[in-house]
C-alpha positions in Angstrom: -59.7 -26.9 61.5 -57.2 -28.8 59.2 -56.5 -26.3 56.3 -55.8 -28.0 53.2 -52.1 -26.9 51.3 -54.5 -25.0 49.0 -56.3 -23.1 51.5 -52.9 -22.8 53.1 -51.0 -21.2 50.3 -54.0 -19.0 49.3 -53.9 -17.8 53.2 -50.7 -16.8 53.3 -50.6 -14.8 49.8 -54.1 -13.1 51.1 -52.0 -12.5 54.3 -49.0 -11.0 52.3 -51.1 -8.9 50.5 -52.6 -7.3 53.5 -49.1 -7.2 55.3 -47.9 -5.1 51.9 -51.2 -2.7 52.3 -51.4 -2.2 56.0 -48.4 0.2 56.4 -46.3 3.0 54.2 -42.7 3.6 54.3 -43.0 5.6 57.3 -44.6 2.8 59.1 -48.1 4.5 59.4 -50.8 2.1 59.1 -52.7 3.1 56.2 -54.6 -0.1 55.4 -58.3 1.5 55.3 -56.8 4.0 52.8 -55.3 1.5 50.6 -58.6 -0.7 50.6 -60.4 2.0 49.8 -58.4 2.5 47.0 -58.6 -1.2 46.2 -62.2 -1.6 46.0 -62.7 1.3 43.5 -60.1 -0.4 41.2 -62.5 -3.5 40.9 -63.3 -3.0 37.6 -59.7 -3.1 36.9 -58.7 -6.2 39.6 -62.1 -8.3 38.6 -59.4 -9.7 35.7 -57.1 -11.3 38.2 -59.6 -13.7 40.0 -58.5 -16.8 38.8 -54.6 -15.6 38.3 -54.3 -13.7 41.9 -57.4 -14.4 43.4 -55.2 -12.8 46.7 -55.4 -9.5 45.5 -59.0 -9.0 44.6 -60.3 -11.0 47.3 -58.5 -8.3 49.8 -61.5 -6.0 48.7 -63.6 -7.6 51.1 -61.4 -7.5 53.9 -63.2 -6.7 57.3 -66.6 -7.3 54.8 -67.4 -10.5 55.9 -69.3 -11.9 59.2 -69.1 -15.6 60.0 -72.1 -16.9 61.8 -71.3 -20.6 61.1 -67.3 -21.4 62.0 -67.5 -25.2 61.8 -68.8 -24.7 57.9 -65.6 -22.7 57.3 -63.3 -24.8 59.2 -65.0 -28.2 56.7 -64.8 -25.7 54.0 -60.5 -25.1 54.0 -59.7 -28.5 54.6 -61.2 -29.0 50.8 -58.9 -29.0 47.8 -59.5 -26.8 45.0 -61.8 -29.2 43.1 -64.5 -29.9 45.8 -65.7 -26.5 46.6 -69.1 -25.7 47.3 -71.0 -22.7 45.2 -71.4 -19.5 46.7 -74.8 -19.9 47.5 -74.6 -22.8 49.6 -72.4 -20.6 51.9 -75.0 -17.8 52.1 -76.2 -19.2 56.0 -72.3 -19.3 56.8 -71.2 -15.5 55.5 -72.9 -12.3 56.1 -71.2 -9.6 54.0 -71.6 -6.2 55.1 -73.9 -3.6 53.2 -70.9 -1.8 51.1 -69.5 -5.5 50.4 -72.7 -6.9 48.9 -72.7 -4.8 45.8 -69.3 -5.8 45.4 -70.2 -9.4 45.6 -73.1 -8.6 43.3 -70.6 -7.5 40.5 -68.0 -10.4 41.0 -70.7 -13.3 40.9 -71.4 -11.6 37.3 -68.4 -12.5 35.9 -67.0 -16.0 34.4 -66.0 -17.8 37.7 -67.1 -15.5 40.0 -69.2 -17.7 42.2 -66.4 -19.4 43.1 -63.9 -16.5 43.5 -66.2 -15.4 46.1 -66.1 -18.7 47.6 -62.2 -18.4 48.0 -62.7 -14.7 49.2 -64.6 -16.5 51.9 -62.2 -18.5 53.0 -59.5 -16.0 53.0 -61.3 -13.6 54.8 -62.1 -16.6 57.5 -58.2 -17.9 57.5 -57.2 -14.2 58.2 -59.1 -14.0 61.2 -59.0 -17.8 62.5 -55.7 -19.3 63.3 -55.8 -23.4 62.0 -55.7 -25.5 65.2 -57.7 -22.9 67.2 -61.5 -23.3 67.7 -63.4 -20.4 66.0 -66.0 -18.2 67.9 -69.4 -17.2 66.2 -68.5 -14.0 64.7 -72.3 -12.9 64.3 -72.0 -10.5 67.4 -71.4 -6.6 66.8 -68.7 -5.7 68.1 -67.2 -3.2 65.2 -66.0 0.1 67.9 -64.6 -2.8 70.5 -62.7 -4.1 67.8 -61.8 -1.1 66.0 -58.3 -1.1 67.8 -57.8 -4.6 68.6 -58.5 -5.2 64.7 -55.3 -3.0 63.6 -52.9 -4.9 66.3 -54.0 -7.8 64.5 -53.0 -6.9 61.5 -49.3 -5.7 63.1 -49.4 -8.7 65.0 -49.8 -10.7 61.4 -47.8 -8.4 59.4 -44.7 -9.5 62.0 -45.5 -12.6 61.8 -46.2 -13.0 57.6 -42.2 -11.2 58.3 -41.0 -14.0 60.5 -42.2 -16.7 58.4 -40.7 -14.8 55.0 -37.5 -14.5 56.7 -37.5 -18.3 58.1 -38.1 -19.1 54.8 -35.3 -17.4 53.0 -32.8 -19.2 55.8 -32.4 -16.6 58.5 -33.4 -17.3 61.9 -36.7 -16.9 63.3 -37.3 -13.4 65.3 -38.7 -14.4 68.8 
């Protein structure tokens, strides 16, 4: 997968955003009540698609099945003005039953075809590291990863840390 410097910002705001959810200030992981939260303040968030599409798009986080990898990885290697339409991605995504109403509402909204498009491919980078091949996701395996899903997100909270700290000049935490 090469990931385009679009796709690459966008994934690490998206990441950000869940790193700032996932845990309060007594370092309790409190993501699913913050989603929650989230995805009833759509009607509020739907005006930031196109400003911070990053923070709507986390609505859909763990909503989204990929049963065709290699059409995501072609898919974040393309710039923001070659994108494909939502629909043409229906055989690659599978949203979950509670997303789809979601996805409904979005698509009714002035560039909401193509929000959904980046949701997409957020969702996907979150999961799939660039430079790693990606597995078909279309098994169900929701209870085995139940746990494995929340060191993930530790495991990418740390490292969204790492790189911010890198960044600012400090040393990287190994």
């Amino acid at each position: 997968m090469k990931l385009s410097p679009y796709f690459a910002q966008l994934r690490s705001a998206y990441e950000a955003e869940i790193n700032d959810m996932a845990f309060d200030s007594e370092g309790k992981n409190v993501l699913r009540q913050r989603l929650a939260q989230r995805r009833k303040e759509l009607p509020f968030l739907r005006q930031m698609m196109a400003s911070a599409p990053e923070m709507v798009a986390i609505v859909f986080h763990q909503g989204m099945r990929f049963g065709k990898p290699s059409a995501m990885d072609a898919l974040v290697g393309r710039d923001a003005s070659a994108l494909p339409d939502w629909a043409s991605l229906a055989a690659s995504v599978s949203l979950e039953a509670w997303a789809e109403p979601l996805a409904q509402e979005l698509c009714k909204e002035p560039g909401g075809d193509a929000f959904m498009v980046l949701a997409a491919a957020m969702e996907y980078l979150f999961h799939h590291t660039p430079g790693q091949p990606a597995a078909d996701d279309n098994a169900d395996h929701e209870d085995e990863d139940a746990e494995s899903e929340e060191e993930q997100e530790a495991r990418a909270a740390e490292e969204a840390g790492n790189d911010w700290m890198a960044e600012q000049g400090f040393d990287r935490k190994e």
